[in-house]
C-alpha positions in Angstrom: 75.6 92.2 105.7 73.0 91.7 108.3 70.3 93.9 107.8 67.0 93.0 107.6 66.0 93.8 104.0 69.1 91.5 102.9 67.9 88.6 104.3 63.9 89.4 102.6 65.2 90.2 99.2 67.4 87.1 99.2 64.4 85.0 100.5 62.6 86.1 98.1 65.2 85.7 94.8 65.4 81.9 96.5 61.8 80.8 96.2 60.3 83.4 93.8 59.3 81.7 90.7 59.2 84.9 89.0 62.5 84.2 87.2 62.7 83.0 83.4 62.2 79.6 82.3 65.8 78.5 82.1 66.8 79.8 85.6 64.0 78.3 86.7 64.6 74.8 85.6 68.6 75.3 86.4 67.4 76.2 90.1 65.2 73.1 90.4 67.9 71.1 89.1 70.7 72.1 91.1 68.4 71.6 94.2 67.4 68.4 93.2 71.1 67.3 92.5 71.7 67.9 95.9 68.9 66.1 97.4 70.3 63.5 95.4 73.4 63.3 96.7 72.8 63.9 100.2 70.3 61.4 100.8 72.2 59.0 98.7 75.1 59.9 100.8 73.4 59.3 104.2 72.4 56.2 102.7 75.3 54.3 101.7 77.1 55.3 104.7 74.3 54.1 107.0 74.4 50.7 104.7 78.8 51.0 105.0 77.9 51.5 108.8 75.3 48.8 109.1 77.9 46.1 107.4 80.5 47.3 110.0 78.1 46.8 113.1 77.5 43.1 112.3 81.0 42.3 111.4 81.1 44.0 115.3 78.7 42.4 116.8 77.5 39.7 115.0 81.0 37.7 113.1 83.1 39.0 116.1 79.9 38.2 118.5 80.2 34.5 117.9 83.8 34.1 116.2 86.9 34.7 118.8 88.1 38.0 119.5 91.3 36.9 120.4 92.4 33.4 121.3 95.5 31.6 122.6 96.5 28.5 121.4 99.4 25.5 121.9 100.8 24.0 119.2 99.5 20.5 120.3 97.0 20.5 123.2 96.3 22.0 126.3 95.8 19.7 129.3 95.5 22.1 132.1 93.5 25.4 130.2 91.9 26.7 133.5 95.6 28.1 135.3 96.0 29.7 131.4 92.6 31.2 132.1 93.6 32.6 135.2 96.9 33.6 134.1 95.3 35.8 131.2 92.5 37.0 133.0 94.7 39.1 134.9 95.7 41.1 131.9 93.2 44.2 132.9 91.3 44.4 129.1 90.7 40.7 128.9 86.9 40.4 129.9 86.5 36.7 130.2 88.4 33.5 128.7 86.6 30.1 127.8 88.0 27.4 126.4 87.7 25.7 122.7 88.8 23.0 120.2 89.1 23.7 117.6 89.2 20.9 113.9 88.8 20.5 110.4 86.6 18.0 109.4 84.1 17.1 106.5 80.6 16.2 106.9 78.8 13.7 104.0 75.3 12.6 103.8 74.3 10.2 101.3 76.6 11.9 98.5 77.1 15.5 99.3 79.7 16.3 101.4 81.0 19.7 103.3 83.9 20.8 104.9 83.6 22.1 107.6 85.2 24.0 110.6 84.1 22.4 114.0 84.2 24.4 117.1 84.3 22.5 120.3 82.6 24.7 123.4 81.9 24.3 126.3 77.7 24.9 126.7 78.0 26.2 130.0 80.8 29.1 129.5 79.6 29.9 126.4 77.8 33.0 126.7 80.6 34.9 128.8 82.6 35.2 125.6 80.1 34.8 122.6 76.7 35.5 121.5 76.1 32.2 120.4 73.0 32.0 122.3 70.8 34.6 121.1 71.3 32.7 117.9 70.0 29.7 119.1 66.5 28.2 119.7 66.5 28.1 123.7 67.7 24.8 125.2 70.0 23.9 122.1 73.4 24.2 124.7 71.8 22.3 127.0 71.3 19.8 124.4 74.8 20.3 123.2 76.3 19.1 126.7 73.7 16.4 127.2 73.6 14.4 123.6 76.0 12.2 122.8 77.0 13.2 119.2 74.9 16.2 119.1 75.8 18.8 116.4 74.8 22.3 115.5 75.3 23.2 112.0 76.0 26.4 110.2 73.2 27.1 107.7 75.2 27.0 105.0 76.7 24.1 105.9 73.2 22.3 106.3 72.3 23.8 102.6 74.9 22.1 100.9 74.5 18.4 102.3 70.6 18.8 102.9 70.7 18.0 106.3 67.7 18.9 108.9 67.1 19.0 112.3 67.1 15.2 113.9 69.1 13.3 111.4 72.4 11.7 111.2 75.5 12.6 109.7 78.5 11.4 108.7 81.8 13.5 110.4 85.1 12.3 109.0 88.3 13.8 110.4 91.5 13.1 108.4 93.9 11.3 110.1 98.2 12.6 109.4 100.7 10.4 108.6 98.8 8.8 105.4 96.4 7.1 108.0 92.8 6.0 107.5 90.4 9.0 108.7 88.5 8.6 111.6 84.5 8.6 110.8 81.7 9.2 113.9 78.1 9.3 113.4 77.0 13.2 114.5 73.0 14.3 115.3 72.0 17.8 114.2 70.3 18.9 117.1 70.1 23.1 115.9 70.9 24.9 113.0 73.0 28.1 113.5 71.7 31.0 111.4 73.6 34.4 112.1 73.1 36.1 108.6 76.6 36.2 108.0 79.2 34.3 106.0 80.5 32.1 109.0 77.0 30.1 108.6 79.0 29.0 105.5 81.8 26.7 107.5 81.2 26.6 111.2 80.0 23.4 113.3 80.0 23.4 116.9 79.8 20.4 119.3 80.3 19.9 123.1 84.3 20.6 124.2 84.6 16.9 125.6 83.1 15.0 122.7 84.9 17.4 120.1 88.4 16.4 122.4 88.2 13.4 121.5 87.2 13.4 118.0 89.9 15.1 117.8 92.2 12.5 119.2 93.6 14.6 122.5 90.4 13.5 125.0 90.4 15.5 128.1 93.0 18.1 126.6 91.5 21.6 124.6 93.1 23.2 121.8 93.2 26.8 123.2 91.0 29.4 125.2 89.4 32.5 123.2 89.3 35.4 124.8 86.9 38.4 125.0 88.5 41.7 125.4 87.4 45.3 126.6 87.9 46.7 123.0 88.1 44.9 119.9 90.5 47.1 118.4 92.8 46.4 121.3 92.7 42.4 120.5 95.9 42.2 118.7 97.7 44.2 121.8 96.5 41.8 124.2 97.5 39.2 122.8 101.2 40.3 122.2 101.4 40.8 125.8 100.0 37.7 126.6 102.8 36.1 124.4 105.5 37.9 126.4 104.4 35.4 129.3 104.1 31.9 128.0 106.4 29.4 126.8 107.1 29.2 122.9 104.7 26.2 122.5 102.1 29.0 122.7 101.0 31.5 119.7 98.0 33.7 119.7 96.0 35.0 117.1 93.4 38.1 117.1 90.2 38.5 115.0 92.4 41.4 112.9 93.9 38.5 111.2 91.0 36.2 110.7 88.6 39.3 109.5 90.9 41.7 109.3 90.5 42.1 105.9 86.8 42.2 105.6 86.7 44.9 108.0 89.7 46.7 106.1 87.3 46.1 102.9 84.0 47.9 104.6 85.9 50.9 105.5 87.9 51.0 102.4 84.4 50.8 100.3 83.1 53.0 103.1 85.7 55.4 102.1 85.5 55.2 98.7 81.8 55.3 97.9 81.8 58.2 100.0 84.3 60.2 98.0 82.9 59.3 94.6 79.2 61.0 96.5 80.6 64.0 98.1 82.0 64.7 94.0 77.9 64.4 93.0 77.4 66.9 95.7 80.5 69.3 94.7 79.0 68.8 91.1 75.4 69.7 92.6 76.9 72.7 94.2 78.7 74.2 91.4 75.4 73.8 89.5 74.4 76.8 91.6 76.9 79.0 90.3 75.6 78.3 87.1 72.1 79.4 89.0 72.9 82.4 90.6 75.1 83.9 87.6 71.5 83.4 85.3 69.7 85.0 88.1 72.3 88.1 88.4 72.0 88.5 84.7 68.5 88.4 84.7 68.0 90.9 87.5 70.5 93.5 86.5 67.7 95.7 86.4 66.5 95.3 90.1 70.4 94.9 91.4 70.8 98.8 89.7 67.5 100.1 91.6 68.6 99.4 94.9 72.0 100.3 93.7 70.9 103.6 93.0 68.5 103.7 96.4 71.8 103.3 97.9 72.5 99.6 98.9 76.4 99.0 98.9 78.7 96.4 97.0 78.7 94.6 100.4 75.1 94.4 100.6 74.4 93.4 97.2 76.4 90.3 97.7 74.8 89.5 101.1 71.6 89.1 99.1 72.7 86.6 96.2 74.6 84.5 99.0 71.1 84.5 101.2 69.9 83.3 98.0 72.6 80.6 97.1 72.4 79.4 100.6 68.6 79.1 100.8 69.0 76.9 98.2 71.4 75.0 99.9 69.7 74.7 102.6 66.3 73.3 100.7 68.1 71.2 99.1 70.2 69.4 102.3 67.3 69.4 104.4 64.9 67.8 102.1 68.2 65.5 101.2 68.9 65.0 104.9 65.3 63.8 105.5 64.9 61.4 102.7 68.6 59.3 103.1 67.1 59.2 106.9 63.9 57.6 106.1 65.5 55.5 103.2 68.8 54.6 105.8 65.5 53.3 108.6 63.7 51.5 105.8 66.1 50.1 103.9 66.8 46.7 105.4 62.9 46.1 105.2 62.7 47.3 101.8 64.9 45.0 100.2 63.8 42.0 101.8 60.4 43.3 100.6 61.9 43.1 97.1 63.6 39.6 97.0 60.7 38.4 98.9 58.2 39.8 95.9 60.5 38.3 93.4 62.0 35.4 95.2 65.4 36.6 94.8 68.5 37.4 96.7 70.6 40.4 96.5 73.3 39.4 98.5 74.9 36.0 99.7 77.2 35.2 102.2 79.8 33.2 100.2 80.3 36.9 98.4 79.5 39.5 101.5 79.8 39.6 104.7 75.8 39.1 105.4 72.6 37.6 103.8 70.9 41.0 104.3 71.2 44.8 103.8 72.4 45.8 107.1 71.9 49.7 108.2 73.2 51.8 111.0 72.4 55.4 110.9 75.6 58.0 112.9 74.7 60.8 113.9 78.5 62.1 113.4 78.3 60.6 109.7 75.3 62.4 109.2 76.3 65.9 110.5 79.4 65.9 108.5 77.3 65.3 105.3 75.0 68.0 106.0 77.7 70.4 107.0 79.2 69.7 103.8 77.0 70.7 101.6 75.9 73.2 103.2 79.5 74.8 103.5 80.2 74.1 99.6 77.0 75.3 98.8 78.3 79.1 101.0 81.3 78.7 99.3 80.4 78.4 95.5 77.6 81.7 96.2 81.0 83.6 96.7 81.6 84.3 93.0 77.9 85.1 91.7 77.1 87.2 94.6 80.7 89.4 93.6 79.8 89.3 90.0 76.3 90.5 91.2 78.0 93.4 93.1 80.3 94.7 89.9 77.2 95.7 88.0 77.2 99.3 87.6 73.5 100.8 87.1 74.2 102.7 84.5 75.0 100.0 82.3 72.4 98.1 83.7 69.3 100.8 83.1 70.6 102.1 80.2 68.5 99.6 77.9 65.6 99.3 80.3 
């Protein structure tokens, strides 16, 4: 199986154009099928990848982790900070209020979900401010009334940076609301859908918009793993009083992120079938090519190459293919999973369109995040089916007796 003239002669059946018209055009086929589906492969799961990363980094960057709340109001938050901080996967603990509210100017109005921070904690347990023009939390804690508005938000009321707003928080019991005059100081663009429904102001003046001044509506935490959030927070529950409850970013975006790998999942399936179908097209290859050079299989038959030997050469063959195939596959989803993001944006720029929104997806653009582990086990892949479906060809190849083969020669 591994002498040398095996590996030639089946080199040689793989690139040799010297086959008839049909095996020909079969052979380019099934190698381009599987340049298809590998680089279209690579490609969605760098995009599945790239949708998972900002959910990571980006939603999860600014949006809690984990958070613990009280049912009312917290008046003393810094001995809870202290307290959960000594669980050993919480990272650091800030903490927030947190209200619904609606904010109108002239006639278009907005709900909205206002976040009350505090400026100068901020970026222990968010990434708020790499979002945000520099100075905009220093603002925040200096500026009576100052707001910072979600870009969606802004979008649907019209509102720009310096004017006035209307903030009206509903009021229980069947009482009037409560309306304050807010300044958008910043506008909050993270790409993603929570520019659709987030506001943040300064903890204090959010406190007592909110009608509990000096108290806070819970502290968010920032944990070691994300995937550990919804354990923390169960044992921090085992330690406070009922009037507590906690909630983890599993249950606010749980179900986006269950979407992502479920699509991730999915797609991937559906692509590993074009590359199965790409495969098998290579059976239909190789058996053209054994019939077509019976006559050469029963000289070297007769020059006294074995059954063992005869099948080493048509799988050289069927893996050469293979391997053309995948490696000019691998390189093009690589190039296409790098350029991708810039590509598209190339394309709704040119045609002043928009392929993706965030009230729909989880982001305003094509995100993409290339694995090396994703990428190896798509090459392997098809480079193992395509071993696998030489198996049949290359015996069938073997069977051929020469007699039968140069009797019409």
């Amino acid at each position: 199986m591994f002498k040398r003239y095996i590996f030639l002669v089946g080199t040689r059946y793989g690139i040799s154009r010297r086959h008839s018209h049909l095996v020909s055009f079969i052979s380019r086929l099934s190698t381009a099928g599987l340049v298809i589906g590998v680089a279209l492969l690579i490609l969605v799961m760098s995009i599945m990848n790239g949708f998972d990363r900002e959910l990571r980094e980006n939603i999860l960057g600014v949006m809690p982790q984990a958070s613990v709340l009280h049912r009312h109001a917290m008046s003393d938050p810094e001995s809870l900070i202290t307290q959960v901080k000594q669980h050993p996967r919480v990272i650091a603990a800030t903490p927030f209020v947190q209200l619904q509210g609606l904010l109108s100017q002239n006639k278009a109005v907005a709900p909205t979900q206002i976040f009350g921070i505090d400026p100068a904690q901020e970026h222990t347990t968010s990434k708020l401010p790499e979002f945000l023009p520099a100075g905009t939390l220093d603002s925040l804690a200096t500026t009576p009334g100052a707001i910072v508005l979600g870009r969606g938000v802004a979008e649907k009321i019209n509102a720009a940076v310096g004017e006035s707003l209307n903030l009206i928080i509903p009021a229980e019991g069947g009482a009037a609301p409560r309306v304050k005059v807010v300044h958008v100081i910043a506008i909050l663009n993270t790409h993603t859908d929570i520019d659709n429904g987030l506001a943040l102001m300064e903890l204090h003046q959010a406190a007592e918009i909110a009608g509990f001044p000096g108290q806070v509506s819970g502290i968010r935490l920032k944990v070691d793993d994300l995937f550990a959030a919804p354990q923390v927070v169960r044992d921090i529950m085992q330690t406070l009083p009922a009037d507590y409850y906690g909630s983890s970013w599993m249950r606010t975006h749980g179900s986006v992120y269950q979407s992502i790998q479920m699509s991730k999942n999915m797609v991937g399936m559906l692509l590993f079938l074009i590359i199965a179908i790409a495969a098998f097209n290579l059976v239909s290859t190789l058996i053209m090519v054994v019939v077509d050079k019976q006559g050469d299989i029963a000289i070297l038959r007769t020059m006294g190459a074995s059954t063992v030997e005869i099948m080493g050469i048509f799988m050289v063959q069927g893996g050469l293919i293979g391997l053309i195939g995948t490696s000019i596959g691998l390189v093009i989803g690589i190039v296409l999973s790098y350029f991708v993001t810039t590509i598209v944006q190339g394309i709704e720029k040119l045609f002043g369109i928009q392929f993706l929104h965030s009230d729909v997806y989880p982001t305003t653009y094509l995100p993409s995040e290339i694995v090396a582990s994703d990428v190896l086990k798509v090459v392997g892949t098809a480079l193992l089916i395509s071993f696998f479906v030489t198996l049949y060809p290359a015996w069938r190849a073997s069977r051929i007796q020469p007699a039968d083969a140069l009797r019409y020669e």
